[in-house]
Residue, then its C-alpha position, 0 to 999 in steps of 0.5 A: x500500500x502507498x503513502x497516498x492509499x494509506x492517506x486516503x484509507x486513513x482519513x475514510x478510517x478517522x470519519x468512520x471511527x469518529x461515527x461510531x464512538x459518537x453514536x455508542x457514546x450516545x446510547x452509554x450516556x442515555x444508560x448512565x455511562x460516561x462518555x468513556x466507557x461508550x468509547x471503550x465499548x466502541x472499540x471492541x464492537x469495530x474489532x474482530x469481536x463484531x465488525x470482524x465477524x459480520x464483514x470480515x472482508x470490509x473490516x480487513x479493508x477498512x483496517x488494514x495492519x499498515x493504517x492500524x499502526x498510524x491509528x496507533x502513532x497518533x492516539x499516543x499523541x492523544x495519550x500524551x496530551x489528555x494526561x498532561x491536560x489531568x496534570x494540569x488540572x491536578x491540585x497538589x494542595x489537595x493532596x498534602x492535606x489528605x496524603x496519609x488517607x491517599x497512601x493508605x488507600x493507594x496500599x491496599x489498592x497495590x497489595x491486595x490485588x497484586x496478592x490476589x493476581x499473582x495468586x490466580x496466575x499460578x493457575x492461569x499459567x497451567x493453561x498453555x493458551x494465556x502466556x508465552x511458553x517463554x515466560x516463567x512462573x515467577x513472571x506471569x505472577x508479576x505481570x498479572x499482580x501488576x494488571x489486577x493493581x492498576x487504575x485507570x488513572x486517565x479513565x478515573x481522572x475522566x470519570x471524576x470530570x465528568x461527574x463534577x468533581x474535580x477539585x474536590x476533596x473526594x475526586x482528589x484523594x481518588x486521584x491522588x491514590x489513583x496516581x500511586x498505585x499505577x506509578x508502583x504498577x509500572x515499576x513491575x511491569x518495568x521489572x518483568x520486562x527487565x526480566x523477560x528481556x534478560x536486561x535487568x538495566x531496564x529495571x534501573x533505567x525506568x524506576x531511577x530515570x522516573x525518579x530523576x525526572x520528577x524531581x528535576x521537573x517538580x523542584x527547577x522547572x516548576x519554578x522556572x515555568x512560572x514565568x509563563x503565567x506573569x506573560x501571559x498574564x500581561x499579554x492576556x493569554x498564550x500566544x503562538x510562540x509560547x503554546x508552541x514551547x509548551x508542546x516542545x516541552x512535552x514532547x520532550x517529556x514523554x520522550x524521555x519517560x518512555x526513552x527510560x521505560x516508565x511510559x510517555x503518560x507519566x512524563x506528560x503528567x508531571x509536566x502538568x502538574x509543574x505547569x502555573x495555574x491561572x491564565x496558563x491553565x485556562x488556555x491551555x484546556x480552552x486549546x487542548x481539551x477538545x481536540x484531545x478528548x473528542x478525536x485523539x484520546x478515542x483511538x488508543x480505545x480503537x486500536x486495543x478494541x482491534x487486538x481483542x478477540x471474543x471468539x478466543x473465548x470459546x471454551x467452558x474453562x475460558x469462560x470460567x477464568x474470565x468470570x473469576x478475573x473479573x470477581x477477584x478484580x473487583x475483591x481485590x481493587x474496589x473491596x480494599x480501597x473501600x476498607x482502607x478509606x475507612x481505616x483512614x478515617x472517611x465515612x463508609x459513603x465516602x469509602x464506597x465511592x473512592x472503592x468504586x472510583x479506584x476499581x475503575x480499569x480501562x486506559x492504563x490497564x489497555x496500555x499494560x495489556x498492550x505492552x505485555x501483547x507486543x512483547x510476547x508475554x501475553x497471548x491474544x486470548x489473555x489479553x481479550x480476557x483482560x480487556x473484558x475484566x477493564x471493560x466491566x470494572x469500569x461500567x459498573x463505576x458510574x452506577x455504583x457510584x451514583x448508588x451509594x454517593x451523588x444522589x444521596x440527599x444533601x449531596x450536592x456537586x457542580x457540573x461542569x458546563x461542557x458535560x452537560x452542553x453536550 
């Protein structure tokens, strides 16, 4: 295929994309769901899982393997992008003031689904159809221990967005633990991958570059940065120039954290966070927000719904391990999150809802996924597995949430004017 078909494809690929997450998102928003999770769904329904399995010779056309990877260049970008708008939007304030509480949380939301993931991999291991036959035991128990840990921190950042939270004491703590857990979650898989790759130089590389990185950035740049606010302020907004240094900076950024293996996303977070407030901020969602979450953030959730693959699942025992995923996911996130903000000190309606917000997978559970796909340490069918686990943890937290929290009596909440204009 040339350049010039694969250009013509590619912008026939984006229309029809663009359709179809509009159209799912609709209907999830009509049962309660966040726009998010229609996206989630949205993928897996344009992948071989459906479309593939109606029109398999249309979707084959439509998605060749050439434009699925350009589809996965450019929802990088989107990745890089939405992560550093979250950082921006982060209030770190926030933090020092419920830092025990969010530890806590953060804790029992890494050890006890790590205990429980690396637990069920004893068994999934015996099952030659869910790992490569290259990977040891001691590994499979990692790399399951690190996707049942993780938070959909981006998807959980969404979610509190669009629930009008933001800013909040409880989207905060959230947030904050959120952060935590996937931060140590990717210095497993970071282990696993030294270990699978026989390099144990990327171990060090990830966890002590990560380090270095936010500290540089958080102590030197964030001060230096804070110039841009006192321009923008006598200029009454970011000009050209200065949007375009943002964007070099952030490029940089996820360069380097994905260069050392801790991934673009967190480069692209803590950039955010060291970014001034005020003017700064309010351009720099009025510029990147729409763009970002309407059209860019949408294809990472195309490209992991093209990887997925139901028909793997065809087998009574497939099924049954699906289910237990799912169950021990749910017991191991949701249920210790829940305890551990008790023990903290908050309420049980407030322990419910962090519970129900850190059991939320789905964007940073699909990159792990991905990852561990392209690296031979996964099979496709334990990666449609654990597609379907990110997919019904998150579904189930907009519901659950409203239950046991926002439409309480007395409960009241700003809501963000562009949710409820759309």
């Amino acid at each position: 295929m040339s350049n010039h078909d694969l250009s013509i494809l590619l912008f026939l690929e984006l229309a029809f994309i663009l359709v179809v997450i509009r159209v799912v998102g609709i209907v999830a928003k009509k049962i309660g769901q966040p726009q998010v999770v229609g996206e989630m769904i949205a993928g897996v329904l344009m992948g071989p899982s459906l479309f593939g399995m109606l029109l398999p010779d249309l979707q084959a056309q439509l998605f060749p393997k050439p434009a699925v990877t350009v589809i996965y260049a450019v929802s990088q970008v989107g990745l890089v992008l939405y992560m550093f708008l979250i950082g921006v939007e982060f209030n770190v304030n926030l933090i020092r003031q419920r830092l025990r509480s969010a530890a806590l949380v953060s804790l029992a939301g890494i050890l006890t689904p790590f205990a429980l993931g690396s637990a069920l991999s004893l068994v999934m291991i015996k099952n030659d159809v869910l790992f490569s036959p290259a990977v040891t035991t001691w590994e499979a128990m990692l790399f399951t221990g690190a996707a049942m840990s993780i938070t959909a921190f981006p998807m959980l950042a969404r979610i509190i967005y669009e629930r009008g939270l933001t800013g909040t004491a409880l989207g905060t703590l959230a947030l904050a633990a959120g952060a935590m857990d996937d931060a140590a979650a990717w210095c497993i898989l970071a282990i696993v991958l030294g270990s699978f790759g026989g390099d144990l130089k990327i171990v060090v590389s990830a966890i002590g570059g990560g380090l270095l990185y936010a500290v540089v950035v958080l102590s030197i740049a964030k001060p230096l940065l804070r110039r841009l606010e006192t321009i923008a302020q006598r200029q009454q907004g970011l000009n050209g120039s200065m949007f375009g240094f943002i964007l070099m900076l952030l490029m940089l950024s996820a360069w380097f954290t994905d260069y050392v293996g801790i991934y673009a996303v967190f480069g692209a977070f803590i950039l955010g966070i060291a970014m001034p407030r005020g003017v700064v901020l309010r351009d720099l969602q009025r510029f990147l927000d729409p763009l970002t979450t309407n059209f860019l953030l949408p294809l990472f959730f195309i490209y992991s719904g093209l990887n997925t693959r139901l028909d793997l699942l065809v087998t009574p025992s497939l099924i049954q391990i699906t289910i237990v995923v799912v169950l021990v996911a749910c017991l191991g996130k949701g249920v210790a999150c829940w305890a551990a903000a008790r023990l903290s000190g908050e309420d049980n309606r407030d322990a419910m809802a962090i519970g129900t917000l850190m059991n939320a997978r789905g964007l940073m559970e699909l990159i792990l996924l991905n990852i561990g796909l392209q690296h031979g340490i996964i099979t496709p069918t334990l990666f449609t597995i654990m597609v379907i686990m990110a997919i019904a943890t998150t579904l189930m937290a907009s519901p659950v949430f409203e239950l046991v929290y926002r439409r309480l009596p007395g409960r009241e909440m700003k809501i963000s004017p562009s949710v409820t204009s759309e």
